[in-house]
C-alpha positions as YAML, in Angstrom:
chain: A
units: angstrom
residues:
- id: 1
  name: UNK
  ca: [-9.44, 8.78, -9.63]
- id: 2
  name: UNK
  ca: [-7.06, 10.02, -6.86]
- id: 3
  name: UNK
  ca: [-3.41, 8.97, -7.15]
- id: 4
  name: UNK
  ca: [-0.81, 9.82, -4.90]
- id: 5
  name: UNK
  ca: [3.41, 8.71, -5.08]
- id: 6
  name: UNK
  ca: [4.79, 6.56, -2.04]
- id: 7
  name: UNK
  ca: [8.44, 7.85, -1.51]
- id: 8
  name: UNK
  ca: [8.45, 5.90, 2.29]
- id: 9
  name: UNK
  ca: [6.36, 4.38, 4.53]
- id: 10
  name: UNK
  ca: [6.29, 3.14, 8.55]
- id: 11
  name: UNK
  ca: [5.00, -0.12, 9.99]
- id: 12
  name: UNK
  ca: [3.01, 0.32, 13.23]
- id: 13
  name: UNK
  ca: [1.43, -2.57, 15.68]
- id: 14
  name: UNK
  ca: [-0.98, -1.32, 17.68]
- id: 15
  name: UNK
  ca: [-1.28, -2.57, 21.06]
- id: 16
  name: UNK
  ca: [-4.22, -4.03, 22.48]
- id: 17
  name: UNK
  ca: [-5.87, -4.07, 18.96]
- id: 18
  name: UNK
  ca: [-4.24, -6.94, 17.30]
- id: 19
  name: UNK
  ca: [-4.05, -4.55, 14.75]
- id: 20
  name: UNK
  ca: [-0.59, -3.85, 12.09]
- id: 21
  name: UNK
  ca: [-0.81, -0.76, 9.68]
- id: 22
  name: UNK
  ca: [1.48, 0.11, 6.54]
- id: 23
  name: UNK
  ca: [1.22, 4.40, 6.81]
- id: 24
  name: UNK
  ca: [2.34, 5.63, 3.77]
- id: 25
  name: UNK
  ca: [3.80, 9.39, 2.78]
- id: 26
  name: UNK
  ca: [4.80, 11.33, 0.13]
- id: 27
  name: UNK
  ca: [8.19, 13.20, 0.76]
- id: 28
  name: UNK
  ca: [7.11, 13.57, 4.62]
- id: 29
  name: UNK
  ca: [3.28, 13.72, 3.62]
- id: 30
  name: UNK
  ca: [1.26, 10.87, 5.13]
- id: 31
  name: UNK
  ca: [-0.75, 10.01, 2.08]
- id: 32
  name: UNK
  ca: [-2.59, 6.98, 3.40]
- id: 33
  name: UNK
  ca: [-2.46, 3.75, 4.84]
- id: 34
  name: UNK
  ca: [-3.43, -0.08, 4.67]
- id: 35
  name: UNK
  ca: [-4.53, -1.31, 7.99]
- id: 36
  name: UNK
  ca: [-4.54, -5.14, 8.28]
- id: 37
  name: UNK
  ca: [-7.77, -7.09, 10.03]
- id: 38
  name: UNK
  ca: [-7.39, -10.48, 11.11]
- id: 39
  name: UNK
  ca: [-8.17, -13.20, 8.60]
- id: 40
  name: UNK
  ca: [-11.56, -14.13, 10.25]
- id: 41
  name: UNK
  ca: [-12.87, -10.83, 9.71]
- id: 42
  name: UNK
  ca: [-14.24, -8.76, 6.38]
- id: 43
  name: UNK
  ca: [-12.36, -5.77, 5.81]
- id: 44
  name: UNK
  ca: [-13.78, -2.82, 5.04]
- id: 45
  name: UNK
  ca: [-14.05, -0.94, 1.51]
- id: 46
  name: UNK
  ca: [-11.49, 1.70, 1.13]
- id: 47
  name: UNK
  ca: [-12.38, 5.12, 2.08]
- id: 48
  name: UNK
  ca: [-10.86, 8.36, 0.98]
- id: 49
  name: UNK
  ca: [-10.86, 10.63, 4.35]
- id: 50
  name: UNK
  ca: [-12.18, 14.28, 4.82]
- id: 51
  name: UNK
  ca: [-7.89, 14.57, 4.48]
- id: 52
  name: UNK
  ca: [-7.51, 12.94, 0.92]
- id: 53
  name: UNK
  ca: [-5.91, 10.46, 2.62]
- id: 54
  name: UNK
  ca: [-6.62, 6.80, 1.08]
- id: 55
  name: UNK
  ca: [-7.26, 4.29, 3.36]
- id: 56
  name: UNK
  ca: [-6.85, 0.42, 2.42]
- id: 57
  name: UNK
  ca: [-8.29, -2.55, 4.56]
- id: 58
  name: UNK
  ca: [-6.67, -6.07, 4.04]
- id: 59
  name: UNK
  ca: [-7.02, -9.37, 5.60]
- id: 60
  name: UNK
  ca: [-4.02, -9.79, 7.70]
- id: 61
  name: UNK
  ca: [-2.17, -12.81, 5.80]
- id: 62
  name: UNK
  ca: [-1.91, -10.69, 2.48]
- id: 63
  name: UNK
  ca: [0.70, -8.12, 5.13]
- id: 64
  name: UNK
  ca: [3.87, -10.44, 3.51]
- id: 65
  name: UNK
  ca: [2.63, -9.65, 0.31]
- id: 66
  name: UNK
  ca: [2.38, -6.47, 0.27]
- id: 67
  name: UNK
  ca: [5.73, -5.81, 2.42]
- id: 68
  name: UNK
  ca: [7.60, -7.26, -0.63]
- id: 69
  name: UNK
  ca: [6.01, -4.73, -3.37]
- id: 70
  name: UNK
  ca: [7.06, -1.97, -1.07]
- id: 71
  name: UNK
  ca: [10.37, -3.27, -0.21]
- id: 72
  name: UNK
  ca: [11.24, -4.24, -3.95]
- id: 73
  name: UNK
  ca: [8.89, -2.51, -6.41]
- id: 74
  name: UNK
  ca: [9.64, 1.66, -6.96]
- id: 75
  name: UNK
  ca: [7.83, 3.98, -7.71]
- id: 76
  name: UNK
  ca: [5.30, 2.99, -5.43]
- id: 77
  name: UNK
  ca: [1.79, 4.94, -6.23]
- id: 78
  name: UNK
  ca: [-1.71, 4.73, -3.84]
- id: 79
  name: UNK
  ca: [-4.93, 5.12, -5.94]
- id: 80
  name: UNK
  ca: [-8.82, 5.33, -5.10]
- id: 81
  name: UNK
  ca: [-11.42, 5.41, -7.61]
- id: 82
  name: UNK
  ca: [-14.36, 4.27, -4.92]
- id: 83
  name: UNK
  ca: [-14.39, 1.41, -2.13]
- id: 84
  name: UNK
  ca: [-13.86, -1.58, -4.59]
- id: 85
  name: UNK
  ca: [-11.07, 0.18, -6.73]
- id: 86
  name: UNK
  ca: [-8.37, 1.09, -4.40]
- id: 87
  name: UNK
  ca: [-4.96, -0.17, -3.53]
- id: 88
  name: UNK
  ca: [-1.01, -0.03, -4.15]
- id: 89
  name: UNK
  ca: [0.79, 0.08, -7.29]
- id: 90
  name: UNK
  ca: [4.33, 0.06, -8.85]
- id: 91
  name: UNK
  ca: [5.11, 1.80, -11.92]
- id: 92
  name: UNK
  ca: [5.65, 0.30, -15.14]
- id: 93
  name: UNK
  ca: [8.68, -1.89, -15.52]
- id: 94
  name: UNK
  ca: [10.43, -3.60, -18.63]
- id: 95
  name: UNK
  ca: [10.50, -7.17, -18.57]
- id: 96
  name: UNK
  ca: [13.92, -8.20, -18.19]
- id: 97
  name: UNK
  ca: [17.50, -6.79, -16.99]
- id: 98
  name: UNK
  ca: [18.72, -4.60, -19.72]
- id: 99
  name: UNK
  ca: [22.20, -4.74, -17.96]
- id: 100
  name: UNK
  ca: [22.72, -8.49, -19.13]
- id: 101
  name: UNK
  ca: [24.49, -9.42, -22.26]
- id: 102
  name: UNK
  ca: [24.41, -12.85, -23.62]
- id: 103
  name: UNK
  ca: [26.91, -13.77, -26.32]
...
């Protein structure tokens, strides 16, 4: 399985394509993307380019989604084991705020 970190990522919407993308990079390396079809259409399975680069395709109406695990969830990993078994991760997380104290 490939696995790479997210440490940022850029939104694009690209014109005449009704087309959004999520590009995502590893300390200024662009490690992948998930480009988003339009909910009447079947995405394709993910590929993992001549580059290494993972590439993700998701219906359109999952592009919320997904903008909240990147925007609240760290560390952020991409992984590919073959077209079915790809996609975005966090990291593990304890349940619960260990910063809370009730007496």
């Amino acid at each position: 399985m490939t696995e790479c970190p997210v440490t940022s990522y850029a939104v694009y919407v690209i014109n005449g394509t009704h087309s959004t993308c999520i590009q995502f990079y590893e300390h200024g390396k662009d490690r992948g993307a998930i480009r988003f079809v339009p909910n009447d259409e079947n995405p394709e399975d993910a590929k993992l380019d001549s580059d290494g680069k993972i590439i993700l395709n998701m219906r359109i109406n999952r592009l919320h989604p997904v903008l909240d695990i990147i925007r609240h969830e760290k560390p952020l990993y991409l992984f590919y084991a073959d077209g079915k078994n790809a996609g975005l991760r966090s990291g593990r997380e304890t349940i619960g705020d260990d910063q809370i104290w009730l007496t």
